[in-house]
KEKE-3310 file (N, C-alpha, C; in steps of 0.2 Angstrom, whole numbers, plus 5000, padded with zeros to 4 digits):
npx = (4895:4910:4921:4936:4949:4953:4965:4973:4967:4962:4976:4981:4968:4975:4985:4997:5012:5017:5030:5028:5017:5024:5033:5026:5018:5026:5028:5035:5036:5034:5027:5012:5013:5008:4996:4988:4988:4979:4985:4984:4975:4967:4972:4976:4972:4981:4986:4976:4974:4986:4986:4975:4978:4989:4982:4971:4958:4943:4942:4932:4933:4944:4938:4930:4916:4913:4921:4937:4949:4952:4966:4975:4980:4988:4994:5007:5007:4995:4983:4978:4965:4969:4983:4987:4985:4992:5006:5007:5004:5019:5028:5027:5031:5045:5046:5044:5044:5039:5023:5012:5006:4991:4982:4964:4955:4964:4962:4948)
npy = (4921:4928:4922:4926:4926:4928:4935:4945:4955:4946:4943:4959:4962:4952:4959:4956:4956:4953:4946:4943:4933:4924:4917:4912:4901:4895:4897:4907:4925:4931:4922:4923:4937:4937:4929:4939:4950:4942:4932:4921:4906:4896:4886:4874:4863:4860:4873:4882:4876:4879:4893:4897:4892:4900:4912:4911:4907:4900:4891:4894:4907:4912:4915:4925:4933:4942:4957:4957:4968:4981:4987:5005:5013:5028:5043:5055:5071:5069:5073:5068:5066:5065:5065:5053:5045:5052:5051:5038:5037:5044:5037:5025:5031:5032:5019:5017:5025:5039:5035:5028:5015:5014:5005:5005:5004:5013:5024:5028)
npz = (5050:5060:5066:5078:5086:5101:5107:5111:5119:5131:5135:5138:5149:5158:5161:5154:5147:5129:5131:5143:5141:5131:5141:5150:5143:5134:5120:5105:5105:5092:5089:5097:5094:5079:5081:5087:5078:5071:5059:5063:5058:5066:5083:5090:5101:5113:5113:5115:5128:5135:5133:5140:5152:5156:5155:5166:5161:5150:5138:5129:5128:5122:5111:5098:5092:5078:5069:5067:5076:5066:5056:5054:5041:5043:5036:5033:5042:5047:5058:5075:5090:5101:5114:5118:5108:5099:5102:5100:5088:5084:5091:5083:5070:5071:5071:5058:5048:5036:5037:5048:5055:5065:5076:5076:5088:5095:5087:5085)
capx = (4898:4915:4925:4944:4956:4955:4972:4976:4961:4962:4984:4980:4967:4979:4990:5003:5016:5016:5033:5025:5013:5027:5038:5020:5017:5033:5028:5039:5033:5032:5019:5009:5011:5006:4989:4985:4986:4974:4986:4985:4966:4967:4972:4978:4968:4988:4989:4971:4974:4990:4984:4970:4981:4992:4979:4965:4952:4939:4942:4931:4934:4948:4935:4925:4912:4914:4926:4943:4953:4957:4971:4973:4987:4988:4998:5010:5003:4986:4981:4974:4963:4971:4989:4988:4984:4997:5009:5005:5007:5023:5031:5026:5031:5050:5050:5039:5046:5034:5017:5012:4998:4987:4976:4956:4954:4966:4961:4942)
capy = (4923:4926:4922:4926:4920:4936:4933:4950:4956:4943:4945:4966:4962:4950:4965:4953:4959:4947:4942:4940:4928:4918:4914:4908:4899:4892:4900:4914:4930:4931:4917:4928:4941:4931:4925:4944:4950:4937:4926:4913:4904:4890:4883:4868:4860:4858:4878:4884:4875:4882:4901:4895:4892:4905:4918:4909:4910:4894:4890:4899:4915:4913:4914:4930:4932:4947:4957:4958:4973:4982:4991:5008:5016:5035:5046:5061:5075:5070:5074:5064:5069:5064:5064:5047:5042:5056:5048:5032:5038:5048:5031:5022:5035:5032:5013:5016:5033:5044:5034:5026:5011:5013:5001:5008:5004:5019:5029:5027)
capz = (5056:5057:5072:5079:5091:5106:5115:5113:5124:5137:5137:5141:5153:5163:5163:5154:5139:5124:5132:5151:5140:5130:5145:5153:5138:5130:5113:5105:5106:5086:5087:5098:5091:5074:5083:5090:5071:5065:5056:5063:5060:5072:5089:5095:5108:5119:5111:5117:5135:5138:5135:5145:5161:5157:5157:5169:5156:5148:5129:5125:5130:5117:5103:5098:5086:5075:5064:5074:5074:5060:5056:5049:5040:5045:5031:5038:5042:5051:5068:5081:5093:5109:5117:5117:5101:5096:5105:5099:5080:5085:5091:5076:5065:5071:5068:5049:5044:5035:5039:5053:5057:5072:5077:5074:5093:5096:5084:5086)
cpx = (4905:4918:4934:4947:4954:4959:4972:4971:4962:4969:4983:4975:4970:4984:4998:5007:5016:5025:5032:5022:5017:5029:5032:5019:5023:5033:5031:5032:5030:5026:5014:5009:5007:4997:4986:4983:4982:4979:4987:4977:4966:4972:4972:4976:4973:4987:4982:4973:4981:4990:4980:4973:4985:4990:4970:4961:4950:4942:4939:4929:4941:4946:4930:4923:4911:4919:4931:4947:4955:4964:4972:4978:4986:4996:5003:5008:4995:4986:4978:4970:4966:4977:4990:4988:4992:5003:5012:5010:5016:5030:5031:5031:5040:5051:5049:5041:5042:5028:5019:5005:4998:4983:4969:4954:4956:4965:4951:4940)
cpy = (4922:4926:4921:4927:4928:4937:4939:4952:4953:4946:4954:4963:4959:4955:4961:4958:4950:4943:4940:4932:4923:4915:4906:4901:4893:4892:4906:4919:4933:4928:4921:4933:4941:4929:4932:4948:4948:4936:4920:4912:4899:4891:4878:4868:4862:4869:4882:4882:4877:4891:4901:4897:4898:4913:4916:4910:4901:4896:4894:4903:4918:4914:4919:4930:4939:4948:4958:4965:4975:4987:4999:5011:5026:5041:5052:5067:5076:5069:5071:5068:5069:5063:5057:5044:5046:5054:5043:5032:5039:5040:5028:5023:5032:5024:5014:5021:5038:5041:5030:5020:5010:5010:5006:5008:5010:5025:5032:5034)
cpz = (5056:5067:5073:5085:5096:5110:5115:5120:5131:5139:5141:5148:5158:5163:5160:5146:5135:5127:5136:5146:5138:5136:5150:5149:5135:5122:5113:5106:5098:5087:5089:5095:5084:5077:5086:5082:5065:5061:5056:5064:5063:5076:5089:5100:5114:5117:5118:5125:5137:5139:5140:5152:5160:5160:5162:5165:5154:5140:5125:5123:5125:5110:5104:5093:5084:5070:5071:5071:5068:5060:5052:5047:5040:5039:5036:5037:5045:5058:5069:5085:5100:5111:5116:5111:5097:5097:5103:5091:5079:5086:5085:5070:5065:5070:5060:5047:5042:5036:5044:5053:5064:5069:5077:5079:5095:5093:5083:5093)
residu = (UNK:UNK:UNK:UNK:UNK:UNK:UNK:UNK:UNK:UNK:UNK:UNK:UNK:UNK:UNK:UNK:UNK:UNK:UNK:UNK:UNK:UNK:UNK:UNK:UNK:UNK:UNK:UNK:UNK:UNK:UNK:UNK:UNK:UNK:UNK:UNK:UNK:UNK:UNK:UNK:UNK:UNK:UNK:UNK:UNK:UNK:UNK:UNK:UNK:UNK:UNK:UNK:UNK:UNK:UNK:UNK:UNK:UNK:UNK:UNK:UNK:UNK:UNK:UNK:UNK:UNK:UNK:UNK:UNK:UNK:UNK:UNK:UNK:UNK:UNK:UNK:UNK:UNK:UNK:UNK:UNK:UNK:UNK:UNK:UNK:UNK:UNK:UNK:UNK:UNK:UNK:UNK:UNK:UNK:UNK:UNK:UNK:UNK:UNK:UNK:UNK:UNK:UNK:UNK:UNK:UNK:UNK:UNK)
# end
């Protein structure tokens, strides 16, 4: 069984930005973004209960069982299926230059 951290999930569904969270929080925004990526494999108890308050949520609504997000590297050249996703790439595309990584959620 593999289980991982689900901030990102709960943070979108509060409708927060990973900055809304830090300032909530008092962790950078790296950190979060560092625990949304799955690199970081634990939690502190003080870490866990301040996301908690931050995002109304119990402990263990911070824990999901499964694979987490993968990521996919997309080459230049390949279409999407949807404005959005295309969108998405096209953004990308101008931080990473000639490839782009979507998320497998957006590309699904």
């Amino acid at each position: 069984m593999i289980v991982f951290i689900a901030l990102k999930k709960l943070r979108e569904a509060a409708g927060l930005s990973q900055n809304d969270l830090a300032r909530k929080t008092g962790y950078s925004p790296q950190f979060i973004q560092k625990i949304e990526q799955n690199k970081v494999k634990s939690l502190t108890l003080d870490a866990a209960a301040r996301f908690c308050e931050a995002l109304n949520c119990k402990p263990g609504d911070l824990l999901e069982e499964g694979s987490p997000p993968k990521r996919l590297t997309i080459e230049k050249g390949v279409t999407l299926n949807s404005q959005a996703e295309t969108e998405t790439l096209a953004n990308r595309r101008k931080i990473l230059g000639e490839s782009a990584e979507v998320d497998l959620l957006f590309a699904a």
